[in-house]
C-alpha positions as CSV (number, residue, x, y, z in Angstrom):
1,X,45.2,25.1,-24.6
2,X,45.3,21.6,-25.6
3,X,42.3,19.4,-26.3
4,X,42.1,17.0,-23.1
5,X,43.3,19.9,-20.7
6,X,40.5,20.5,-18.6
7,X,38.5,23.9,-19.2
8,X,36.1,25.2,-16.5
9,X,33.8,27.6,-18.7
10,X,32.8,29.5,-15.5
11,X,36.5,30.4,-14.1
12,X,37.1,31.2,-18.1
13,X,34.6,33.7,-18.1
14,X,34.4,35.3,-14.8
15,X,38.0,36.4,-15.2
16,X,37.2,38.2,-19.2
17,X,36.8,42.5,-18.3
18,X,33.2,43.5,-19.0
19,X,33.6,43.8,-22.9
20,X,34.8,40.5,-23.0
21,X,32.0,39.1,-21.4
22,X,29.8,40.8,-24.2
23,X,31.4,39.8,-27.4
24,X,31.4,36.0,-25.5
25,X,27.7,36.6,-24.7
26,X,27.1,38.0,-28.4
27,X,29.1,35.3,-30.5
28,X,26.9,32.7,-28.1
29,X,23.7,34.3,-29.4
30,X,24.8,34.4,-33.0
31,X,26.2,31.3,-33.4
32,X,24.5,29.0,-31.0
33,X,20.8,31.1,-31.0
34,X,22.5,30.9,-26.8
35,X,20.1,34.1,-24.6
36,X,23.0,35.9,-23.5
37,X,20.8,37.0,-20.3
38,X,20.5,33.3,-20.0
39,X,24.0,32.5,-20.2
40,X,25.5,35.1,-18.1
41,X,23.1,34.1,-15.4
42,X,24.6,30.3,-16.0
43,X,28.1,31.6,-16.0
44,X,27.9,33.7,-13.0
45,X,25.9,31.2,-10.6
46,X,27.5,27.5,-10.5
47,X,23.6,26.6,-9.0
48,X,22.4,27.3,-12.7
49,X,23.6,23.9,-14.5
50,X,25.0,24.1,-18.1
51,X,23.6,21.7,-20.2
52,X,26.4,19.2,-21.8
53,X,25.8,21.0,-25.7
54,X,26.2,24.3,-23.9
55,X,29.3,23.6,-22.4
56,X,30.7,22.0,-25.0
57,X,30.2,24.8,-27.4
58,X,31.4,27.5,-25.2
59,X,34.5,25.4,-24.7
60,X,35.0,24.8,-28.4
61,X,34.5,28.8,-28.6
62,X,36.9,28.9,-25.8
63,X,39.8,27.0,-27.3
64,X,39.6,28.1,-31.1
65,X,39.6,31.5,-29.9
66,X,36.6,32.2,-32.6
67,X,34.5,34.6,-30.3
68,X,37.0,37.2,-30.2
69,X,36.8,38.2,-33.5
């Protein structure tokens, strides 16, 4: 995925299986001190506003592919 495509974070992650979701919502917490609790419930409800550093960091997560490992 290149760099100025546009990448919403919510579509991203409702389509990841349930372990997906996890080792997002883990790498999150690890890395960004992110409550996966919290997250999921931003993810999940577009009502629940990402802040511009969240989003940010779960779409640099996103594109480097880093939270899968």
């Amino acid at each position: 995925m290149k760099k100025n495509e546009t990448l919403d974070v919510r579509v991203y992650y409702q389509k990841l299986g349930k372990t997906e979701r996890g080792m997002m919502l883990a790498y999150l917490q690890k890395r960004y001190d992110y409550n996966p609790r919290t997250m999921s419930d931003k993810l999940n409800h577009p009502e629940r506003l990402l802040r511009t550093d969240e989003r940010e960091n779960i779409e640099d997560a996103i594109r480097s592919g880093v939270w899968r490992s």
